[in-house]
N, C-alpha and C positions, 0 to 999 in steps of 0.2 A: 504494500500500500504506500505508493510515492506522500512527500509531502514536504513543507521545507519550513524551515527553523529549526532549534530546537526542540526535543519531545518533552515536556513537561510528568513526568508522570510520577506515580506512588512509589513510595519505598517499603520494602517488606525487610524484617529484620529477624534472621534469624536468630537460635538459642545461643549461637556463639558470638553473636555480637556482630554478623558479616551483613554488610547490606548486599541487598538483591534489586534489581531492576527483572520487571517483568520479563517472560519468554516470550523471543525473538526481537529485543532489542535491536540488533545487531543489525539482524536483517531489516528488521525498519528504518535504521539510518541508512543503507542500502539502497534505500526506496527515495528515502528522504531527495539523494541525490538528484535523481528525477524530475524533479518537481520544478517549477517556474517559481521565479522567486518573490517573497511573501510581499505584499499588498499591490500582486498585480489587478488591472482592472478585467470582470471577468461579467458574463451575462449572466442573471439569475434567470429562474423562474419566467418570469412576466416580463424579460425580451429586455428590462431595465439594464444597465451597467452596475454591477456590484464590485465596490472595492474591496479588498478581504485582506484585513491585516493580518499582521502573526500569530494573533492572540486569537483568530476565529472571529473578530465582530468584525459585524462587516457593513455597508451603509448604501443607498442605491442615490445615484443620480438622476434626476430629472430628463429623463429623453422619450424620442417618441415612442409608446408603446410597438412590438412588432412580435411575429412568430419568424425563429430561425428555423429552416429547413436544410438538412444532412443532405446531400446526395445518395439516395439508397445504395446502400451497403451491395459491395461485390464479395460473392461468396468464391468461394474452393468448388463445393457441389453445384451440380446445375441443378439440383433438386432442393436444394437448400431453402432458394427464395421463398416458392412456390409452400411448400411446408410450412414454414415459419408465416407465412402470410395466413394460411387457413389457420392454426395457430392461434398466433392472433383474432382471428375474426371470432373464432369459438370461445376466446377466453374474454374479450370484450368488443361484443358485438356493435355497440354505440362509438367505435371509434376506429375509423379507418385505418389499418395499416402504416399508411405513410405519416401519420398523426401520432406516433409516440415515440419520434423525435423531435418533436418540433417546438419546445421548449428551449431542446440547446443543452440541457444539461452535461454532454458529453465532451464538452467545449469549457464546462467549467471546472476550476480547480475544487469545489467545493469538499471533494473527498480526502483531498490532499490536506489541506488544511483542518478538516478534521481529526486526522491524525495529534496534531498539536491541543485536543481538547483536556483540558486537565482534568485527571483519572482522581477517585475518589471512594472504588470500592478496591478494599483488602485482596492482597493476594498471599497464600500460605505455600509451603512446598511439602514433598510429599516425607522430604526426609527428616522432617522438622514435625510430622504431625502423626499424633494418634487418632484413630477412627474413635472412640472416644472422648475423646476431647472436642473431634469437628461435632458428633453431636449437641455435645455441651452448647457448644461454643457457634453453632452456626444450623445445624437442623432442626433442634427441639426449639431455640428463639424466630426461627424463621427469619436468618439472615443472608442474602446474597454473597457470594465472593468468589474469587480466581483460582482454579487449584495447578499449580504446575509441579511437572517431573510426574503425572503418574498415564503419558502417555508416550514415553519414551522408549517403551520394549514394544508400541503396537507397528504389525507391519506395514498397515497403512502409514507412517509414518515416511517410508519410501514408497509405497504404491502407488498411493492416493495422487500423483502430479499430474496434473493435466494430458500428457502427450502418453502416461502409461495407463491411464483410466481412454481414453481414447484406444490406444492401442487393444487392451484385453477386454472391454466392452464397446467396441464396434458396431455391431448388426444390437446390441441388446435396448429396447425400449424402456423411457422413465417419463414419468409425469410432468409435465412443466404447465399446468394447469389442469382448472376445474370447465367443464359444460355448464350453461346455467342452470340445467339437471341435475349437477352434481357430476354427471362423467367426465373420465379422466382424458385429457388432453394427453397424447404420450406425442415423443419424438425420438429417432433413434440417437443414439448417442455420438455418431458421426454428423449429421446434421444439427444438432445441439452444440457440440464443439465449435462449428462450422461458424455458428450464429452467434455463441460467445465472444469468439476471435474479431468479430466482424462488426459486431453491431455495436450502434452510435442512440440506443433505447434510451427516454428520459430515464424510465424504469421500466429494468427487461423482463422477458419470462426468465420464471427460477425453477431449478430443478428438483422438485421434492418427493422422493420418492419411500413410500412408509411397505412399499410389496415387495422388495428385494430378496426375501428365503421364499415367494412363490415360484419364480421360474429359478429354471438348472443356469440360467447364460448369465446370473446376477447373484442369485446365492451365495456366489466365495466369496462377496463382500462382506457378508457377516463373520469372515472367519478376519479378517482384517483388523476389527476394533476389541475391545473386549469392555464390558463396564467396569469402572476403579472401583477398586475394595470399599470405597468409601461410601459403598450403595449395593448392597447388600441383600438389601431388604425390596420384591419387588408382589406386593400383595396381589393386585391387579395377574396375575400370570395363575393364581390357581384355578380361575374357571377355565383353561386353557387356549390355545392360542387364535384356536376358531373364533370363540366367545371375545376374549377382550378388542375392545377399541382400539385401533391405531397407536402404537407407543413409541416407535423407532423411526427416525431418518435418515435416509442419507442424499447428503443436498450439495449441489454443484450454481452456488451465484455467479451471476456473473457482476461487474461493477455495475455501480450502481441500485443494484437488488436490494430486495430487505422485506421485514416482515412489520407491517402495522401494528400500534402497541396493542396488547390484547394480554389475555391472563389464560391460560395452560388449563385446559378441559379437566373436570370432575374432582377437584379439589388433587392434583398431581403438583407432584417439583419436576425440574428437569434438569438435565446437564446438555452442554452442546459444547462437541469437542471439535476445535481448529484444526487440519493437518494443513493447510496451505492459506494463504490471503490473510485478511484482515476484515474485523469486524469492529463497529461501534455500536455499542449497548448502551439502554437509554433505561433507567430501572426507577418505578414510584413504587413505596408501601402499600399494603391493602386496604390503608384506611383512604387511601384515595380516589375521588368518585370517578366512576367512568368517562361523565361529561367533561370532570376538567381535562384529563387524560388525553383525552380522542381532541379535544381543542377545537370543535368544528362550531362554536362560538367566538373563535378568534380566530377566523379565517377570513380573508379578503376576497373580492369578487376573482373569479377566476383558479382560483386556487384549488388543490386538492389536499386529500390527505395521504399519498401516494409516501412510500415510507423517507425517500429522500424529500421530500419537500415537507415533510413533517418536522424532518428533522433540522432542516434549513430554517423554516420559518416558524411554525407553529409552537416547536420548541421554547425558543426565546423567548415567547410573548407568555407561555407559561409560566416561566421563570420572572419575568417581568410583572404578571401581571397577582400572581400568588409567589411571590417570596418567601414565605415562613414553609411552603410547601418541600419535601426533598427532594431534591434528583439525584439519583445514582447512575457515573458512566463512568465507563472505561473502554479502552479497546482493546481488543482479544485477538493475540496473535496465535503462528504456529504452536502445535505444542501443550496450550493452555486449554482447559476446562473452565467452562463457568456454572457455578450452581445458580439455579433461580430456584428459591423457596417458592411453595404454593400461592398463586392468589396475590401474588408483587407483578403490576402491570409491567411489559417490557415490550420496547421496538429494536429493532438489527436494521444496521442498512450495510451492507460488503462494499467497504472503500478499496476494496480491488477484488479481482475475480478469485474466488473464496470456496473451497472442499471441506466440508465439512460433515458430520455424524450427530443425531440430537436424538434422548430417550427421555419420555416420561416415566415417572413409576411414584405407588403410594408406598408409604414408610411407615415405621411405628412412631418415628419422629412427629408427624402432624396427625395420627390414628383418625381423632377425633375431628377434627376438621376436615379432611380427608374424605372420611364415611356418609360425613352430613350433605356435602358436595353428591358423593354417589348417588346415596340413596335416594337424592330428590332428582338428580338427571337422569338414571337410567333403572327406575325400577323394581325392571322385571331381570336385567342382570345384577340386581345389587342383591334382589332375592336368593338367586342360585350361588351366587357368589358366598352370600352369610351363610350357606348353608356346609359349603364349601369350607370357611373360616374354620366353624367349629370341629371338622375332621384335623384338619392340619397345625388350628394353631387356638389350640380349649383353652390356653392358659387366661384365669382370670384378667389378666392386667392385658389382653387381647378381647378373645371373644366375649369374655365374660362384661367388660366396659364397655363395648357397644350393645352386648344384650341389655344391660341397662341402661342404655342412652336411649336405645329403641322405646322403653319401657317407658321411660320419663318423657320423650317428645313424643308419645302418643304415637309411633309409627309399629304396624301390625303388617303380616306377608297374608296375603289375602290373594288367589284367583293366582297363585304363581308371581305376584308380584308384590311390590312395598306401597301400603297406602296409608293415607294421615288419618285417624280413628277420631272421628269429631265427639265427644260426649259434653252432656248439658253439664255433668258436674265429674269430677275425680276420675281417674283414667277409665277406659274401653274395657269392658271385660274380656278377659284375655282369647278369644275363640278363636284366636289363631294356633293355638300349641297343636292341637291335633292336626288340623289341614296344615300345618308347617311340617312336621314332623312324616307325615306321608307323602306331603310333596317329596320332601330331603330324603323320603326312601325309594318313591317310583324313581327321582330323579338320578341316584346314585347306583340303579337298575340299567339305567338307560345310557349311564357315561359309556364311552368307549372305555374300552380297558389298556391297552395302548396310549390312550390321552392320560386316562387317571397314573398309569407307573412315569410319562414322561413329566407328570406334575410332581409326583412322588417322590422324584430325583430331581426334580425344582427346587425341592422345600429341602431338599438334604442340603444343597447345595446353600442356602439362604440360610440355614439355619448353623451350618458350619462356618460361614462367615462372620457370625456375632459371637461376638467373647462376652465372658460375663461381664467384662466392666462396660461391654457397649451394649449388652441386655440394660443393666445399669442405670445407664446411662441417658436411653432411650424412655423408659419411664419413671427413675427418681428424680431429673433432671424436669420433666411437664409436671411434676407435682411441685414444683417449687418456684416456676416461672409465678411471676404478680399478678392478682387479677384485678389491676387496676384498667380502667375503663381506655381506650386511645385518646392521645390529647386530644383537644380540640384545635381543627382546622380550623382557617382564618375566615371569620365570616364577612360577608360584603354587604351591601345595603342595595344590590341589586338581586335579580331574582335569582339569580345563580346562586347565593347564600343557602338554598336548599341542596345543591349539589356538594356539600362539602360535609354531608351524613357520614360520620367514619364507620368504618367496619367494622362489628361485634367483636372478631375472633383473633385481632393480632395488635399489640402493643410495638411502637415504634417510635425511639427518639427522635424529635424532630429535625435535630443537625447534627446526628452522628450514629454512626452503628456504635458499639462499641463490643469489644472480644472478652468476655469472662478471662481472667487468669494470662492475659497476655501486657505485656508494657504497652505503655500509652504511644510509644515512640515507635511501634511495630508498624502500625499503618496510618494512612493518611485518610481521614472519613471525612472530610468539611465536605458538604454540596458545593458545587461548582455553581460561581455568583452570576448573578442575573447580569450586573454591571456592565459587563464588556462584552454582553450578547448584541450583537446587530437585526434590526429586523429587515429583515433579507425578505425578498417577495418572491414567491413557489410559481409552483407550474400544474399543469393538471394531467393526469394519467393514467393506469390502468392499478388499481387495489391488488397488491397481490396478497394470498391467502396468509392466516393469521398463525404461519409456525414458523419455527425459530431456526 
């Protein structure tokens, strides 16, 4: 990811006293080189002249409004164009092909300069940490951060580079969009390269592909990554792998790309691990409302919310216009992990063309927030699922805590499914024990036998990764977290003051994470200041879907 100045970024401090600069430093000043030098003048969004100094603000001049127009892209394939155009048409039908360059953004440095954004969430290293103590200290609080060194022995590491993902996935097909049905846009993977290399997209199609172990010609990429010890725990996998929801990526951006801020399906965390490019991350607490979030009350005529011009424009005026509110960014280079706790809003935009791998999974770490997420979005799996629970994992401080959450929020498995038990006065008399207890027997009749021993050897596998001190850890640590209410967000005296409702379920310092048991001089946590943000004018363009 070129860019030029100096890089501003976080100090991580190890136990012996050594400072560390984030992974792939190195190669970023690499990049750095590249780049046109800081406060050239460059076109935004809306065709304006934006100056962009070193510091990222940046300011627009007064000229005549215009649309810039690329010369369409000369590809490699003579099938290339022709594809990428239906492509397009299917993924956003309201906007012509030749219309999602035409903003110009490919002309601007804005990415580059990005780079120089001053980082603000923690980074730890793998030889410095105990998986007990990340509990402690960043799972059970529900806190964001960088984990580097624990993807060092993966092969993708050397795989994963552009011209060898080209080479040994050729002829093989991946998603680079949705239908407005919902069906999957695919392209083959030489014409995808083709179209990376080439295209001049305000924001291009991205490659996200969650079916990879479905076909034989894509499968050995799961032999590629492996998930860090540090997640262990993947509850979501016992109804097995028919049954669960989407949980794994693997995603090929190109510059430009990115994913709208959005919060991670059914009450899940994720990790999204870098082997090539560069990423900036843009991270709010949960007690943050959706509207301020999405910002499409501080949008200007023309504009979109398109993840680069989110992050150009809509940003700052976030930051500008709620101050007390936090932001958490950093950029994530090769090499590095980032955890996203549950239910913490986040956008990605790839300041260079970016390979990368992302999994969701529930934990014992957030059980209980977790479950609540479930069981009110999906059910009729949340039902098979508990019933599931109770085979695999009795233990009171497990099944036994959500069989009494159920109990206490009035939620009963009725018809195969979870439903909210309305009574005039004291809980629903319990008629569900027998129809539950029969379902959980026709239905454990009816598993395949094949699925249940390959879950069987899930759970060894999950259960052999938790030591007693990260048993421990995992629920002496939630029984001790405060159950003081989230501060209070800043109210306005316009109607928006209703939108700053905080969230029930997570407690978050206003201007700082802070690390149980670590020195204060470990890491750098201030929110990055409104001060020296520019409001830069956007562009408009095609929403790409909401995963990371």
């Amino acid at each position: 990811m070129p860019c030029e100045g100096e890089l501003e970024s976080s100090v991580s401090t190890s136990s012996s006293g050594q400072h560390f600069f984030g992974g792939g430093t190195t190669a970023r000043s690499d990049v750095q080189a590249a780049s046109a030098a800081a406060g050239a003048a460059t076109k935004g969004g809306d065709g304006k002249v934006v100056n962009t100094s070193a510091n990222g603000s940046a300011s627009t001049s007064s000229q005549e409004q215009r649309t810039v127009f690329f010369p369409e892209s000369t590809f490699l394939h003579h099938k290339t164009r022709d594809k990428v155009r239906r492509a397009k048409k299917q993924h956003r039908g309201d906007l012509h092909w030749s219309e999602w360059d035409k903003f110009g953004y490919a002309n601007s440095d804005f990415c580059e300069v990005s780079l120089q954004v001053k980082e603000n969430l923690p980074r730890i290293y793998k030889k410095d940490t105990v998986h007990a103590d990340f509990i402690r200290n960043f799972e059970v609080p529900g806190r964001p951060v960088l984990l580097c060194g624990w993807m060092d022995e993966w092969p993708a590491m050397k795989k994963w580079d552009l011209e060898t993902l080209l080479h040994d996935y050729r002829v093989a097909k991946f998603k680079v969009g949705e239908k407005d049905n919902g069906d999957k846009i695919k392209l083959s993977m030489k014409y995808f390269m083709d179209y990376l290399k080439h295209q001049t997209d305000d924001s291009p199609l991205y490659l996200f592909e969650s079916a990879v172990e479905d076909k034989a010609n894509t499968c050995g990429l799961l032999n590629d990554w492996q998930v860090p010890d540090l997640f262990p725990v993947d509850l979501h996998a016992i109804v097995g792998d028919e049954r669960r929801p989407p949980h794994r990526w693997f995603c090929v951006g190109p510059k430009r790309s990115g994913t709208t801020v959005h919060i991670d399906p059914l009450g899940t965390a994720a990790w999204n691990a870098v082997t090539s490019g560069y990423k900036r991350w843009a991270l709010f607490p949960p007690n943050v409302s959706k509207q301020i979030v999405k910002g499409k009350h501080l949008m200007k005529s023309g504009e979109d919310d398109e993840p680069i011009m989110w992050f150009q424009n809509i940003l700052p005026r976030i930051k500008e216009k709620y101050p007390d509110i936090p932001v958490y960014e950093c950029i994530q280079g090769p090499g590095e992990v980032i955890y996203v706790p549950p239910n913490w809003w986040h956008a990605v935009l790839n300041l260079s063309d970016c390979v990368a791998c992302t999994q969701n999974h529930f934990s014992f770490g957030f059980l209980e927030a977790g479950w609540r997420k479930f069981r009110k979005g999906r059910r009729r799996l949340a039902a098979h699922w508990f019933t599931r629970l109770k085979r695999y994992f009795p233990e009171k401080e497990v099944y036994g805590r959500l069989d009494l959450m159920n109990k206490v929020d009035g939620w009963e498995i009725r018809s195969g499914k979870f439903c909210r038990v309305r009574a005039s006065s004291g809980f629903a008399t319990d008629v569900s024990s027998d129809s539950s207890s029969s379902s959980s027997s026709s239905s454990a009749s009816s598993d395949d036998e094949d699925e249940l021993s390959e879950i069987d050897e899930h759970v060894r596998r999950m259960r052999a990764g938790i030591s007693r001190e990260a048993w421990q850890a995992y629920f002496q640590t939630a029984k001790e977290q405060p159950s003081a209410a989230p501060r209070t967000l800043p109210q306005d005296t316009t109607p928006l003051a209703r939108l700053t409702e905080p969230h029930r379920g997570y407690f978050t310092e206003k201007r700082t994470l802070l690390l149980s048991g670590c020195p204060a001089s470990s890491v750098t946590t201030e929110p990055s200041s409104a001060e020296h943000q520019g409001n830069v004018s956007g562009a408009d363009g095609k929403r790409q879907k909401t995963q990371s």
